[in-house]
Structure formats: structure tokens, C-alpha cells
N, C-alpha and C positions, 0 to 999 in steps of 0.2 A: 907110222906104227899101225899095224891092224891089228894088232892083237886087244882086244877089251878087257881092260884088268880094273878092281873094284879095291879102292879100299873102304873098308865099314868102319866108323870110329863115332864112338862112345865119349860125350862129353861130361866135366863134371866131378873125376875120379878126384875121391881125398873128400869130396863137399859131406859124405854121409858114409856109414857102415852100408845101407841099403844102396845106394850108387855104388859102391866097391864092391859089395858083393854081388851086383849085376852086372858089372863089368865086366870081373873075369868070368861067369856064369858064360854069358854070352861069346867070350874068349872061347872059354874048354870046349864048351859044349855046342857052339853057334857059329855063327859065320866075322864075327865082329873081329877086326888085326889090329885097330890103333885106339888109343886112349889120352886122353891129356889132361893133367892134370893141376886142380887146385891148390898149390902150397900154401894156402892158409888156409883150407878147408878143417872142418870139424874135424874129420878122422884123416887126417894127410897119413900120419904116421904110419896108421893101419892100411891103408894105401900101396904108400911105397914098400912095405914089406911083404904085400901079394904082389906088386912089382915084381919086386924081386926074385920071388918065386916061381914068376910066370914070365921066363924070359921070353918067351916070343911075340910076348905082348907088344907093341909099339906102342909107345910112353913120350908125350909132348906137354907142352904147358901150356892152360888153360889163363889167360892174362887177366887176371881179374880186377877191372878199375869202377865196377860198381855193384850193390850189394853184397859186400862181405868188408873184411878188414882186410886192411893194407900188411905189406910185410914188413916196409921201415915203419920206423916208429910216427905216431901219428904228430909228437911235438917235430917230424923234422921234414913234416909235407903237411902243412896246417892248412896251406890253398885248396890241397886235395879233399878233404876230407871235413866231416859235421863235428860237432864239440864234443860229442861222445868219441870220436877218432877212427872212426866208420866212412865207408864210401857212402854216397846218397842212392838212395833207392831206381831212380828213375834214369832208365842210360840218355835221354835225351836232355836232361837237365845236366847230367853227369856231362855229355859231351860237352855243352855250351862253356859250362868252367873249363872245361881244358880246354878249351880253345879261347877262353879269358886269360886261362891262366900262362898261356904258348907266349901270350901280348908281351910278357917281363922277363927279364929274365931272371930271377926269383922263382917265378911260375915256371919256367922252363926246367930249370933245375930240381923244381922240387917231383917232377912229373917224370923225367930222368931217374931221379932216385928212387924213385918206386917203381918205374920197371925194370930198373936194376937191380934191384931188392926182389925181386920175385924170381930173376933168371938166376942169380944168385943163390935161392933158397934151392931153385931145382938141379943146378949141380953140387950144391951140398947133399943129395939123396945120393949120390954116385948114379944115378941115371942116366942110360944116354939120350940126348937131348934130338927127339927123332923129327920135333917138328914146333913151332907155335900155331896158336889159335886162340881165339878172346871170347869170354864169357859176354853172351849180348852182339859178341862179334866188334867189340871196342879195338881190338888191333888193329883196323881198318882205319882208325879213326886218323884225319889227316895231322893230327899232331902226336900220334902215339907211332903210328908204321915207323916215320924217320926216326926216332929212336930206335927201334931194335934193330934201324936197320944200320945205325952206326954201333948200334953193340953186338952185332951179329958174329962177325970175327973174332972176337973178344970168349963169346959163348958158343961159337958153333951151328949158329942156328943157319939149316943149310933146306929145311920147308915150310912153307907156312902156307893156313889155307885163305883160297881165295873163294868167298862167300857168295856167290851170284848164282840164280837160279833162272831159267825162264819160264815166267810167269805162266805162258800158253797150255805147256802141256800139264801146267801144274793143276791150274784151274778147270780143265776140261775131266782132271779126276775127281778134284775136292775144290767146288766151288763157294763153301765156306769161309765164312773171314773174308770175303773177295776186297773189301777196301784195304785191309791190315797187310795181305798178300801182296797187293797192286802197291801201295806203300813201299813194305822193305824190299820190293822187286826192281823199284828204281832207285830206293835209295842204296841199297850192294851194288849194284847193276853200275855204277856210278863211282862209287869207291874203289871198286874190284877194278874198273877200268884206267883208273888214277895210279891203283896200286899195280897192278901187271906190268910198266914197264921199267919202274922202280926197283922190282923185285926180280923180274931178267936184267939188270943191270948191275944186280948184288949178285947173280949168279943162285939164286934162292929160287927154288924149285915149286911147283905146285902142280894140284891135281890141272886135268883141264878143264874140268866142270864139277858142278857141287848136285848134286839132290838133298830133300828134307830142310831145306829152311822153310817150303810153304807149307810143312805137315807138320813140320815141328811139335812135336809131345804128342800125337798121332801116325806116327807112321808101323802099320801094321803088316802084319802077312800079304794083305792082299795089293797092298801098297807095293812091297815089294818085288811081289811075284808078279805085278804085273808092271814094272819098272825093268828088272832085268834082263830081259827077253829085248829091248829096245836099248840096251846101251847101246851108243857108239862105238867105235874103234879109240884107241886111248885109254887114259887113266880117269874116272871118275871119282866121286868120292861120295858116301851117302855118311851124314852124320848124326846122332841121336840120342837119346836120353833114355838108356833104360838104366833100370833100378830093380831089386828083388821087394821091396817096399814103397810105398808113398812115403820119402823122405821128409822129415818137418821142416827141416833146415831149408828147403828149396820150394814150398808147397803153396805160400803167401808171394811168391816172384814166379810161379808158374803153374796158375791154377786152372783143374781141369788136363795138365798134364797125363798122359796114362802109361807112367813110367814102367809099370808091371807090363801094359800089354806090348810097347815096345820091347822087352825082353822077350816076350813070350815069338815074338814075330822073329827073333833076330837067331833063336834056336830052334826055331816050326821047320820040322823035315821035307816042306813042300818047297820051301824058300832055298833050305841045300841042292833040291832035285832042282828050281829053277837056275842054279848057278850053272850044276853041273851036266845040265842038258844042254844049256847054251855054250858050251865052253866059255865061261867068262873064267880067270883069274884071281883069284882072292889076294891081293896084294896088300903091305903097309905102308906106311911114310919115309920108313929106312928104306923101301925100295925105288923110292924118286932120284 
């Protein structure tokens, strides 16, 4: 394929009114196609009814297995989850339990039922189901992927992203965070490698590269514009966090975030003119 096609997707939809309403912002008025969504976020409801409204939106589920609440009930995944019936804050602590908990089968089941309960909640919106992806990037995790990937037929789940980035050109923009970077670069890099022949084996579709996991809650205009001019040939995917507000709900799990000025980046007229000087494609997830 030589053609360069881009999809831009907004994580996070449902967590906040502010998240929603940056979402489709960034939709109308911006370069942004896909979105995935929290069904147990604060404003879901409010959510899925700009959904609705905005069908061209491409709308996937955001897998949420730590900080927020579960979607089965918490008396009926007690492994998963703290005595208030809450996931635990910390996704590395979060992983080590499910991979405790993967050891029983008990624990297997009860981690089953919670990502069922989520896939569950999102075709009860009547959504169509255009892609998964994991809050923290937990879908990756080696005892969560085989799960959806034996409930995939069941729900349709026909993309899902794969999170790896390369480190090099990342850090020669923003060499910030460099150990944090150099970190989740091997550890995606690792997963993503585990998971690619799993997921061509399900026949489950992915972009062929990721940008913004080393910018993460920074990626701006200039980021951008000077990103797009260098895609490849293929599908890419850039993913992000804008919001029309500093959400509260999300503010203590990702601080320092600049969720305003990633919206502002993802409807900046310079960032349009760099699409469409390059002929790149604006593509979503339904069109994998």
C-alpha cells in the first residue's frame, strides 16, 4: 500500500462532560475520526448520545481494568478489585493481580467476567463496535488480549490497537521523561510483538504503527505538523487526550496533562494545511 492514511483518535470518551465535549469538538471542527469509549465513565450516557449524533464519529471501547469502577458487580470479581469495589490505582500493581489472579481458575473467570461486562455494556449503547483499546493500554496485558480474543466473534471485535512506538524519533523531538519513555518503549514494544501474531491469527486488524504514547498529554500543533510530513506509506494511528476542560475526574491519574492544548492542536488550521499539503488521508478504525 503506498498510500498514507492517518487515523487520529481521542481517548477517554464517557470519562467526563469535558472529555466529550473535546471529543466531538475535535471531530466537527478538527482532524480527529476515532474515539473509544468508557462505559463506566462519569458521563457515558452523555457520551453515547453525542455518539449518536455524530455518526461519523468512529466509536470503540476503551477497556478499563484500573482506576475507575468495574462494570460487573464488584461482589462478583472480588479478586479484581479494593473493598470499596474499585479497580486499584496503579496499572502496574493492577497487572501483577491479574496475572495472580490468570493462576486459578476463580481468578480467571472472574477477569472474564469483567471484560465481558464491559463488551456487553457497549453493545447495549446500539454502537457499532469499530475497534478496542485499554485505558493505561491494559488490553495488551498477556492475560487480558486472550480474552477478547476468545470473545471477539461473539462481539464483533474486528480492530484493536497496537501500542508500540519508536523510541528514536520520538526522543530526538521531546527528550523529556527520557527514562519513563525508554521504559514503556520496551515494555509496548514487547507486548505489541506478542500480540501481532495473535491478532493476524484472529483475523483482527491494526493500524501499522502508533504515534503519541511518548507525548502523551502533550502532543501539540507543533508536534504534529512536524509528524505528518514524515508518515510512511500505510496506516498510522496518532492517539490522544483532548478535553475542552481540565477534567477532575482524570486530573490526580494524569497530572500535568494539557488536555485543552491538545484540542487546540487537533483543530489548529496549520495542522489541516499539513494533512492536506502532504496528501495524507484522514481515515478511522471502520476503515481497517
Amino acid at each position: 500500500m503506498s498510500q498514507r492514511r492517518l487515523i487520529v483518535s481521542g481517548d477517554d470518551f464517557g470519562a467526563a462532560p469535558e472529555v466529550n465535549a473535546g471529543i466531538v469538538r475535535a471531530h466537527r471542527d478538527g482532524i480527529l475520526t476515532s474515539t473509544s469509549l468508557m462505559v463506566t465513565g462519569d458521563a457515558v450516557t452523555e457520551a453515547v448520545e453525542l455518539a449518536h449524533a455524530t455518526p461519523r464519529l468512529s466509536v470503540g471501547l476503551h477497556l478499563v481494568l484500573a482506576q475507575a469502577r468495574p462494570a460487573a458487580a464488584p461482589r462478583d470479581i472480588p479478586v479484581l478489585v479494593r473493598p470499596d469495589g474499585a479497580f486499584g490505582d496503579q496499572p502496574v500493581v493492577n497487572g501483577l493481580r491479574y496475572a495472580w489472579a490468570y493462576c486459578s481458575q476463580a481468578g480467571r473467570a472472574q477477569l472474564r467476567r469483567e471484560v465481558e461486562a464491559q463488551l456487553e455494556a457497549f453493545a447495549a449503547t446500539g454502537l457499532r463496535l469499530a475497534h478496542v483499546d485499554g485505558h493505561l493500554n491494559m488490553h495488551l496485558h498477556p492475560m487480558v488480549l486472550p480474552l477478547l480474543l476468545e470473545l471477539a466473534p461473539r462481539f464483533g471485535i474486528r480492530a484493536m490497537r497496537l501500542t508500540r512506538e519508536a523510541i528514536g524519533p520520538a526522543l530526538q523531538y521531546d527528550r523529556s521523561n527520557l527514562l519513563r519513555k525508554i521504559w514503556e518503549g520496551c515494555v509496548f514494544s514487547a507486548l505489541s510483538a506478542w500480540a501481532t501474531p495473535r491478532l493476524h491469527a484472529a483475523g483482527i486488524a491494526s493500524a501499522d504503527r502508533i504515534f503519541g504514547l511518548h507525548q502523551t498529554g502533550h502532543l501539540d500543533a507543533r508536534y504534529l505538523t512536524s509528524l505528518i510530513p514524515t508518515l510512511p506509506a500505510g496506516t498510522s494511528e496518532v492517539y490522544c487526550h483532548p478535553a475542552a476542560g481540565t477534567p477532575a475526574v482524570l486530573s490526580r491519574y494524569q497530572p500535568g496533562y494539557d488536555h485543552i492544548g491538545e484540542l487546540s492542536a487537533l483543530i489548529d488550521p496549520r495542522v489541516r494545511a499539513a494533512i492536506d499539503s502532504t496528501g495524507v488521508t484522514l481515515v478511522s478504525y471502520r476503515d481497517l
